[in-house]
C-alpha positions as CSV (number, residue, x, y, z in Angstrom):
1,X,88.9,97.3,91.0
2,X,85.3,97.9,92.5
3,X,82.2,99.5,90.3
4,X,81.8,103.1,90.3
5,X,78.8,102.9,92.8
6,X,81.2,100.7,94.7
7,X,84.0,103.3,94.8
8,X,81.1,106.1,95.7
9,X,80.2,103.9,98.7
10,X,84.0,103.3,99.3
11,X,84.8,106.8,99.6
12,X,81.9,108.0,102.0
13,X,82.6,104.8,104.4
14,X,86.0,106.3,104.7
15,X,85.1,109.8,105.3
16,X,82.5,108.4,108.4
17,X,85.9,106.5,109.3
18,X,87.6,109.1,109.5
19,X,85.5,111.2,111.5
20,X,85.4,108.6,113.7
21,X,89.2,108.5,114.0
22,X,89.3,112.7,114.2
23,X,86.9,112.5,116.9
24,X,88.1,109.6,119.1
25,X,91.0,111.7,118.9
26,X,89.5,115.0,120.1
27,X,88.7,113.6,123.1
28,X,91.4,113.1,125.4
29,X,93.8,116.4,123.5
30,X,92.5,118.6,127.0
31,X,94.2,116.1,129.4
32,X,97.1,117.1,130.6
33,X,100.7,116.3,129.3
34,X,102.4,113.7,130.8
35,X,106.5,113.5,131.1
36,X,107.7,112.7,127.8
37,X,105.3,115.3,125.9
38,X,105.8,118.0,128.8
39,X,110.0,117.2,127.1
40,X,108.7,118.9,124.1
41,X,107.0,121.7,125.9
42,X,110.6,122.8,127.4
43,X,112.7,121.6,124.7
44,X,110.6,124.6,122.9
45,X,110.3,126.9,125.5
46,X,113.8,128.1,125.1
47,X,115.4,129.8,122.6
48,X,116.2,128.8,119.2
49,X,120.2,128.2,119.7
50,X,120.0,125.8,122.4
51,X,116.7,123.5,120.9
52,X,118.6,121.4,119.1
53,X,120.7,120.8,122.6
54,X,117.6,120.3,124.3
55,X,116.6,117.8,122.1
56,X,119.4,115.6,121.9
57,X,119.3,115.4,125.8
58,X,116.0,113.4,125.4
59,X,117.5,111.5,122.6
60,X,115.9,113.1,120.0
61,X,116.9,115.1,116.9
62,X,115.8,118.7,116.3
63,X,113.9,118.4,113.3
64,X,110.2,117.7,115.0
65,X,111.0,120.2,117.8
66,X,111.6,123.0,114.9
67,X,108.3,122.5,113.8
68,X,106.4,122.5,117.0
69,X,107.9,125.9,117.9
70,X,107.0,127.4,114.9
71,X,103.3,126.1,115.7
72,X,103.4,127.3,118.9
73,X,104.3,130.7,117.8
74,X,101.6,130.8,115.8
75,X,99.1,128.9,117.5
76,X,99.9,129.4,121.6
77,X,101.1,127.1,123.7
78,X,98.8,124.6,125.2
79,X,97.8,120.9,125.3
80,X,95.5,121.3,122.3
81,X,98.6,123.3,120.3
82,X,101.2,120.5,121.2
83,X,99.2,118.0,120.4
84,X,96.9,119.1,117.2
85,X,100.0,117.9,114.7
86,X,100.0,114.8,115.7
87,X,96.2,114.5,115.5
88,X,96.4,115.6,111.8
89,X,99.3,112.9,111.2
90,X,97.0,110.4,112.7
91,X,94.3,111.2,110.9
92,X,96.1,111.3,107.5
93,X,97.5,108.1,108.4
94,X,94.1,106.5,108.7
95,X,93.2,108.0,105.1
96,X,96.0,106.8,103.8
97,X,96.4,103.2,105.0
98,X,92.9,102.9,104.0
99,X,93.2,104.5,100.4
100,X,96.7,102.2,99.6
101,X,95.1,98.9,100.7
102,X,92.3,99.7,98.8
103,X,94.4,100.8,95.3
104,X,96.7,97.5,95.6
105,X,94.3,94.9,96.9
106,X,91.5,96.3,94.3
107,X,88.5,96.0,97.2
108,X,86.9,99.1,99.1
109,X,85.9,96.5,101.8
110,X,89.4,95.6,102.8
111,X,90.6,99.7,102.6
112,X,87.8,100.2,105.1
113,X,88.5,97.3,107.5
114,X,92.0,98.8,107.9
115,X,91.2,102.3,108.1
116,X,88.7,100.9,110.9
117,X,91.5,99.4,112.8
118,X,93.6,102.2,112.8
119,X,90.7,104.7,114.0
120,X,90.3,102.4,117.2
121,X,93.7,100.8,117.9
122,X,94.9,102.5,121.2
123,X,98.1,102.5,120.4
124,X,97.6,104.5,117.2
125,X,94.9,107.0,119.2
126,X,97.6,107.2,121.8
127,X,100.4,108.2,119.3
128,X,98.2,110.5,117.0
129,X,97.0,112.1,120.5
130,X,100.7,112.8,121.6
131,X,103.1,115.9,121.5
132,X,105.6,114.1,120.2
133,X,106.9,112.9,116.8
134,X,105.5,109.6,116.6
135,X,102.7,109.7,114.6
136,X,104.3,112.3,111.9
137,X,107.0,109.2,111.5
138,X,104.5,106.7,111.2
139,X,103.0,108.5,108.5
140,X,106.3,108.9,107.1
141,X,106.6,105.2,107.2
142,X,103.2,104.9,105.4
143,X,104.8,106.8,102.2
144,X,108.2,105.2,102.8
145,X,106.4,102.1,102.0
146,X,104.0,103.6,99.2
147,X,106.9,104.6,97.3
148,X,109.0,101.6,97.7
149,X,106.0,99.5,95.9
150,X,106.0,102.4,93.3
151,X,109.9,101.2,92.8
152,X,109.3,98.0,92.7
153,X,107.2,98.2,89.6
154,X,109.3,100.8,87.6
155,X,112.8,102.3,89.7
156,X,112.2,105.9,87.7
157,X,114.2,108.8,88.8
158,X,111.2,111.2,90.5
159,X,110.4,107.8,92.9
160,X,114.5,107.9,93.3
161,X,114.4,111.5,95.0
162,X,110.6,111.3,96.8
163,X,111.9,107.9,98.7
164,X,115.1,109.6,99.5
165,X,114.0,112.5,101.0
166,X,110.9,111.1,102.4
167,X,113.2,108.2,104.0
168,X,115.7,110.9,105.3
169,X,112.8,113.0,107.1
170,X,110.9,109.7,108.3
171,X,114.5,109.3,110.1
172,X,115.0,112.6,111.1
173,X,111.9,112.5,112.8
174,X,112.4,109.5,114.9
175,X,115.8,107.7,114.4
176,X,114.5,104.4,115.6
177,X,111.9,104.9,111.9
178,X,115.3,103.8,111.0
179,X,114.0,100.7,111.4
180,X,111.5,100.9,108.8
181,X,113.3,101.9,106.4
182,X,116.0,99.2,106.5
183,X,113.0,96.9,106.3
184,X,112.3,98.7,103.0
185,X,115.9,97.9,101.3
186,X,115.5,94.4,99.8
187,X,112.6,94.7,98.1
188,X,114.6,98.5,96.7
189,X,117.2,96.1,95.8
190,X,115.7,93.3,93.8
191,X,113.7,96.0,92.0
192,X,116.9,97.5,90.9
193,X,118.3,94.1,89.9
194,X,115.3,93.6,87.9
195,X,115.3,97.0,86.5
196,X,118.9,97.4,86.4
197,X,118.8,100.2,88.3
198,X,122.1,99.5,90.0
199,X,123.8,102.8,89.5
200,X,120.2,105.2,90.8
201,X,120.0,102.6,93.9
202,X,123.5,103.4,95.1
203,X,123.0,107.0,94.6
204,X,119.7,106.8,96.8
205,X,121.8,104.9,99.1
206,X,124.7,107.6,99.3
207,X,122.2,110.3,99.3
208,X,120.5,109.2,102.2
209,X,123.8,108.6,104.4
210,X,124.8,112.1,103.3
211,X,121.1,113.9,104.8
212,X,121.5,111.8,107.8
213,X,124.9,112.5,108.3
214,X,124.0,115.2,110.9
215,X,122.5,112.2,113.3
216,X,125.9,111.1,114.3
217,X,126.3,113.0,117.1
218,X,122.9,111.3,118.4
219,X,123.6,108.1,117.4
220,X,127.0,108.3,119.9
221,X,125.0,109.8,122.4
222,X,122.1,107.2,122.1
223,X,124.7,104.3,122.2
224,X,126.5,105.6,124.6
225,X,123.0,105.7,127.0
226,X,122.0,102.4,125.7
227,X,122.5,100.8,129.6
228,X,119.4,103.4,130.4
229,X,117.2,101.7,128.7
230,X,118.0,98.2,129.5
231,X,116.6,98.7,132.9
232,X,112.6,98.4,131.3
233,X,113.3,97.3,127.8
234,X,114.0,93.2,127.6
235,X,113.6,90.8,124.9
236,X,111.6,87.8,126.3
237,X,111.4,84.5,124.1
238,X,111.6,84.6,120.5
239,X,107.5,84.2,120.6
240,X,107.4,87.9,122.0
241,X,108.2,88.8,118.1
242,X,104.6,87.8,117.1
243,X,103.2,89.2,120.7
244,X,104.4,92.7,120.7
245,X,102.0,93.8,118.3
246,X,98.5,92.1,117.4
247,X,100.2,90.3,114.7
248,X,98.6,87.2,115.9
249,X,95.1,88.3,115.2
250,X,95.1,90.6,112.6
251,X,98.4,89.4,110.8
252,X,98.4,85.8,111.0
253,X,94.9,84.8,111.6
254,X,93.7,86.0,108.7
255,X,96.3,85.1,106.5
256,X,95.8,81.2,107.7
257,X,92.0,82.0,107.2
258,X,92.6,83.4,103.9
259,X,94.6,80.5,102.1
260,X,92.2,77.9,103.5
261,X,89.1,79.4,102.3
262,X,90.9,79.6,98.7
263,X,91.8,76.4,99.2
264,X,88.0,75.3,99.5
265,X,85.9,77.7,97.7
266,X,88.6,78.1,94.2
267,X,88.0,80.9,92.2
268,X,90.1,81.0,89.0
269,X,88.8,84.6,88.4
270,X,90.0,86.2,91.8
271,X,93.1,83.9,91.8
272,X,94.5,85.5,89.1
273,X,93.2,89.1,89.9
274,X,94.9,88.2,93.9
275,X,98.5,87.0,91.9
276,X,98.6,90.5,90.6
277,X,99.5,92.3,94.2
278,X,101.1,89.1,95.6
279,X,104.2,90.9,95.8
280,X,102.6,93.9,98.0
281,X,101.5,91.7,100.0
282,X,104.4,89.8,100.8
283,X,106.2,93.2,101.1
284,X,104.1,94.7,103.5
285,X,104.8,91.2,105.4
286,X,108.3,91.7,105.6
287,X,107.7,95.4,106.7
288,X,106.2,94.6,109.6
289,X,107.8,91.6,110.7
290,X,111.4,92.6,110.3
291,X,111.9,96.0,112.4
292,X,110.7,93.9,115.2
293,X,113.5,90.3,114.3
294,X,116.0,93.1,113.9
295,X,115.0,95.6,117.3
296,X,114.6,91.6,119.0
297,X,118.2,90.6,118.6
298,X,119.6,93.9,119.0
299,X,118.0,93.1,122.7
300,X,118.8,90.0,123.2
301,X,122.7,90.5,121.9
302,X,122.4,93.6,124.6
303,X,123.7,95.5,121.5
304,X,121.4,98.1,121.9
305,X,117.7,98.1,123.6
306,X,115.1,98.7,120.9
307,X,112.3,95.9,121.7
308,X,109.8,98.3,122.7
309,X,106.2,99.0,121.0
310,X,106.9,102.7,120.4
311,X,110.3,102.3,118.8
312,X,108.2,99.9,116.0
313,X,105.7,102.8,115.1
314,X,106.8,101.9,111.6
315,X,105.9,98.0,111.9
316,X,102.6,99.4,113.8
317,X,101.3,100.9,111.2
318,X,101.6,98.3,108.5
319,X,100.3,95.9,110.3
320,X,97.1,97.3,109.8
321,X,98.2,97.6,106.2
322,X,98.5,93.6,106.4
323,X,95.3,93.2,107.9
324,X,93.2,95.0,105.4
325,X,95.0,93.2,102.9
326,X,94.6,89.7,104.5
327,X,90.4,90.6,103.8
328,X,91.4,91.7,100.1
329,X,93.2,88.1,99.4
330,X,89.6,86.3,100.3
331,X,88.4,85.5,97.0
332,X,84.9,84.9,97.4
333,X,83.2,88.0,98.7
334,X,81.0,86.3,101.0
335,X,83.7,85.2,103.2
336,X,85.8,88.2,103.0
337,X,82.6,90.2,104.2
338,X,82.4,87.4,107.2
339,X,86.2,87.8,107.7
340,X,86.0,91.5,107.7
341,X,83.5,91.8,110.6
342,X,85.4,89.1,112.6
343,X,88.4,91.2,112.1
344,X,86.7,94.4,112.8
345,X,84.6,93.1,116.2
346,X,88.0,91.8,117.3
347,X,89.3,94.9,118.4
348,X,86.2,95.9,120.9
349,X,87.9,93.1,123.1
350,X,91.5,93.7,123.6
351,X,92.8,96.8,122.1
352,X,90.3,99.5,122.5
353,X,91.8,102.2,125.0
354,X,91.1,101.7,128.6
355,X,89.7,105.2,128.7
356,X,88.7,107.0,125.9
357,X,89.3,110.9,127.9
358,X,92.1,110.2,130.6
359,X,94.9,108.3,128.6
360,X,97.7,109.7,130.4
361,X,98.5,108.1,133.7
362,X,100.0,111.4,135.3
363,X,98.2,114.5,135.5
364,X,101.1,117.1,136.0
365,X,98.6,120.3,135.5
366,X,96.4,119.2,138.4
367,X,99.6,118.6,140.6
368,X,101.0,121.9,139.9
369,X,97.1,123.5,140.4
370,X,97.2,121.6,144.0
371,X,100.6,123.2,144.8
372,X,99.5,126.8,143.6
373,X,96.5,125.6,146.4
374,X,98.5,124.9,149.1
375,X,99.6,127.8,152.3
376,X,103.1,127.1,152.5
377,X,106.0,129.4,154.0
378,X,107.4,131.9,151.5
379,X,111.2,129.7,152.0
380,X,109.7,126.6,150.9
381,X,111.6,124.0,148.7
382,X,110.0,121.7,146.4
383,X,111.8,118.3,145.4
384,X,110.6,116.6,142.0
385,X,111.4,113.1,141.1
386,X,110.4,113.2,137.5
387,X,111.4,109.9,137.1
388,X,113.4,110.5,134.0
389,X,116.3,107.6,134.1
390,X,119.2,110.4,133.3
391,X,117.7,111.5,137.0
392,X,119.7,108.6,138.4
393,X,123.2,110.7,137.3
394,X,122.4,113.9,139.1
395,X,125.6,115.5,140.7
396,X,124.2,119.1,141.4
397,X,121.7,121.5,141.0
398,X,122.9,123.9,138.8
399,X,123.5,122.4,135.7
400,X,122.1,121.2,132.7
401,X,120.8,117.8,133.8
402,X,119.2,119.2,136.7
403,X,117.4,121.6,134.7
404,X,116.5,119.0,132.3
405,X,115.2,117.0,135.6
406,X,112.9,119.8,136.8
407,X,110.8,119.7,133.5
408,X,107.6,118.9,134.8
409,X,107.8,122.3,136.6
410,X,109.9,124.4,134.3
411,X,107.7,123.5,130.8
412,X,103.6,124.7,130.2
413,X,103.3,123.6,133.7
414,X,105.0,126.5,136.2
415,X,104.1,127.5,139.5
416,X,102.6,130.8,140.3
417,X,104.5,130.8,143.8
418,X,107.8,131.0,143.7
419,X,110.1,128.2,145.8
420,X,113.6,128.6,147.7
421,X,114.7,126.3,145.7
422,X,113.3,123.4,143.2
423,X,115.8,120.0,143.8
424,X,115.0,116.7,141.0
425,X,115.8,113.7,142.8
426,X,117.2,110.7,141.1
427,X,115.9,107.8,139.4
428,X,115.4,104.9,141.7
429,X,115.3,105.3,145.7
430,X,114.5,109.0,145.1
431,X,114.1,109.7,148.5
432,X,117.9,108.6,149.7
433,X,119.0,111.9,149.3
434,X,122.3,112.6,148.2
435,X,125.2,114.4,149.7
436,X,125.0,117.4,147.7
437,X,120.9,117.5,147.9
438,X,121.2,117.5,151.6
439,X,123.8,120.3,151.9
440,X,121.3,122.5,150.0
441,X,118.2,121.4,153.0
442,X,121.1,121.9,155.6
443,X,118.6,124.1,158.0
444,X,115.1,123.0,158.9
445,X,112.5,124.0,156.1
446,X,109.4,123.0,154.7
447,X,109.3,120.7,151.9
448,X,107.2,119.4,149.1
449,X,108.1,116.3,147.5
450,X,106.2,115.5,143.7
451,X,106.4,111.8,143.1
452,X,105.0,109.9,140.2
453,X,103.3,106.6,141.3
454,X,100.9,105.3,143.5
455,X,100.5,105.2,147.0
456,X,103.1,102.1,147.3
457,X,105.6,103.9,145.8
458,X,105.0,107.4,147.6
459,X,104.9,105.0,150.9
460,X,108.7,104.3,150.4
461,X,109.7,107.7,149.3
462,X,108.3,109.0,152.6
463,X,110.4,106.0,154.4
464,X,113.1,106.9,152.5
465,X,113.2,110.6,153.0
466,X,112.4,110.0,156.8
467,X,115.9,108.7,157.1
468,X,117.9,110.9,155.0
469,X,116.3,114.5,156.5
470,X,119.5,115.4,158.8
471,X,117.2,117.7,161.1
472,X,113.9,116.4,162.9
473,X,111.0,116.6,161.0
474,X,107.0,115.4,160.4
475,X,106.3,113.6,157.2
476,X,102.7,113.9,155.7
477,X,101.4,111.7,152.5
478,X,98.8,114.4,151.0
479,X,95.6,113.1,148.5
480,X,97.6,114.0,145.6
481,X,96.6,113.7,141.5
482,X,95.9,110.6,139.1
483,X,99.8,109.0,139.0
484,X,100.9,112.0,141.0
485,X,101.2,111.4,144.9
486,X,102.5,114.5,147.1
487,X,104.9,114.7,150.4
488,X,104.7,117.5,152.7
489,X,108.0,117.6,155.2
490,X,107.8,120.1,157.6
491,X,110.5,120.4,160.9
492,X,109.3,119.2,164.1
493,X,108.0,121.7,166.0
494,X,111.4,121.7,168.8
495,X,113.0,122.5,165.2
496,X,110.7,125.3,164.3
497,X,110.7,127.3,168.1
498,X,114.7,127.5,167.4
């Protein structure tokens, strides 16, 4: 373990890391909310009885959304309310990745280098700068993890109960942290094999099926959606395993750098100190590595989509728990000190945000300022295609879906005019309107259409529309928002002197 002076200097580095991390993660919380985070602004806009509804209709469980209301009631609801959990998740994430590296790989260097990683990563600013529940399971991960090592050296009965309910509320949180903590079970069950600890593994085991027992109904409705998802989520080859993360350069880089500068430069001293935590290490291999085999074939076996970055928050965040302790298995210092500003440069040129302010590619505020802007009749109708892919099972406007579909206007973003109607179009080809959408535009009226995308996409929406208007009208593509572009339909004026 490192000198007293060295764990002085250990403990300030990560404090200046951590600012770091809180404010690279200040800077973007004023942006606007884009769709999925503007899901948890109306999920807690209603009342208490029907959030847990709510929730499941975006395929999530209650327990996050609970939480948030409560902060909201407390705190208001803006951007900087939604998101400020998250932000403290994040940052307690960093501290904590870079304190455990640190504690099981015995060098402050290597706890820094990973608490580094983690303060730039985009992903992981993205997530801990995100009204939603990702970063509070990653964290969740983090101590599912800590506390599995903690079994692994002695299967006690306090370790039993933290790792249950710790794994239950990880879950809970997100259900693909699920995961994770399937990841986490062999090493669980060779410790109790070693400890014989047969009898306190199977009542961890039953535990955790009981508290998660209320996830059924989620899991049907999840499985039963699963086509959904197929249309963006796909497996690619097998190498997309080591590709969907930055395994290659901070997972298995370093490792191959590690063991052949050991090989060289042998030092009995540190080998023996390194054999110590070989198990960790391998651990935290296998943590990271097998969430994304297991979400892989799930895809490929079209069993159930999961090969997507942010249903691996768990394998996300220890990764970086591999790559700090890839630095702490270099036994001579010098090279670990070289290896750990390789590692740490390497991020500056490929996963640094592409802008460290506007992160969000639809700004949903700014489109609902411009249509508060606008002079439009008082019997005006405005159409949103929120792009959600449950839009593309819309029947009518008047029950739940379409109120889930009309999100972006009903959540922390609401128009201070009020519209003859709001109609969500569907997923896909939103502007071939549907039989009961055009009975509700029978007469000639003025129409605004909201439609994510660029101008491409807003280009055949207009096309689209064009056709499927039954009464004669003009068709206008207005300089709309970042990822937001705006349609103004208006009847022909032979339409408007009837």
């Amino acid at each position: 373990m490192d000198s007293p002076l060295t764990a002085r200097l250990f403990w300030r580095s990560l404090l200046l890391i951590a600012l770091l991390g809180l404010g690279l993660r200040m800077l973007p919380l004023a942006e606007s909310l884009w769709l999925d985070e503007l899901h948890t602004s109306w999920v807690i806009s209603g009342d208490w009885e029907g959030l847990a509804k709510r929730a499941r209709q975006g395929n999530n469980s209650p327990l996050y959304f609970w939480g948030m209301k409560l902060v909201v009631a407390c705190f208001g609801d803006d951007e900087w309310t939604l998101r400020m959990p998250s932000v403290i998740c994040g940052c307690a994430a960093l501290c904590g990745i870079g304190v455990l590296v640190r504690r099981w790989s015995g060098s402050g260097l290597a706890g820094c280098v990973a608490a580094l990683l983690v303060a730039l990563d985009r992903d992981m600013i993205f997530y801990a700068t995100e009204a939603r529940p990702y970063a509070a399971a990653q964290l969740g991960c983090i101590g599912v993890f800590a506390v599995t090592m903690r079994l692994w050296r002695d299967f006690d009965w306090r370790d039993v109960w933290i790792w249950t309910a710790l794994a239950a509320l990880t879950i809970h949180l997100h259900i693909t942290a699920g995961l994770f903590v399937a990841a986490c079970l062999p090493p669980l069950t060779l410790a109790a094999w070693g400890h014989g600890a047969w009898k306190r593994l199977a009542l961890m085991l039953i535990t955790l099926m009981v508290l998660l027992a209320p996830l059924s109904l989620q899991l049907q409705v999840i499985y039963a959606r699963r086509p959904n998802w197929s249309i963006f989520i796909h497996s690619g080859t097998p190498l997309q395993i080591i590709e969907i993360l930055p395994i290659i350069p901070f997972g298995l880089v370093p490792l191959a750098i590690a063991l052949a500068a050991n090989a060289l430069l042998k030092d009995r001293e540190a080998s023996e100190r390194r054999s110590a935590w070989t198990a960790i290490y391998i651990w935290a291999i296998v943590a990271t590595l097998t969430p994304i085999g297991i979400a892989w074939i799930g895809t490929y076996l079209e069993f159930t989509p999961l090969f997507l970055r942010r249903y691996l928050i768990g394998s996300q965040a220890l990764l970086f728990v591999w790559a700090g302790l890839n630095i702490g298995r270099i036994d001579r210092l010098w090279v670990r000190a070289i290896g750990a500003v390789a590692m740490s440069a390497s991020i500056f040129f490929f996963h640094l945000p592409d802008h460290w302010t506007h992160q969000r590619r639809q700004d949903w505020r700014g489109a609902v300022a411009m249509l508060d802007k606008m002079e439009l009749p008082a019997n005006t109708t405005l159409m949103i295609s929120s792009r959600l892919i449950e839009a593309k099972d819309l029947t009518a406007n008047d029950d739940g879906l379409a109120d889930y579909c009309r999100l972006p206007v009903t959540a922390i973003y609401r128009p201070e005019r009020e519209f003859r109607q709001v109609i969500p179009l569907r997923y896909g080809a939103s502007g071939d309107l549907m039989p009961w959408q055009l009975k509700l535009i029978a007469e000639p009226q003025t129409i605004v259409v909201l439609e994510p995308g660029g101008r491409d996409t807003v280009q055949v929406t207009a096309a689209e529309l064009s056709k499927s208007i039954p009464w004669a009208s003009t068709l206008r593509i207005l300089d709309g928002n970042r990822g937001l572009q705006m349609i103004l339909v208006e009847p022909a004026k032979d339409q408007r002197d009837k």
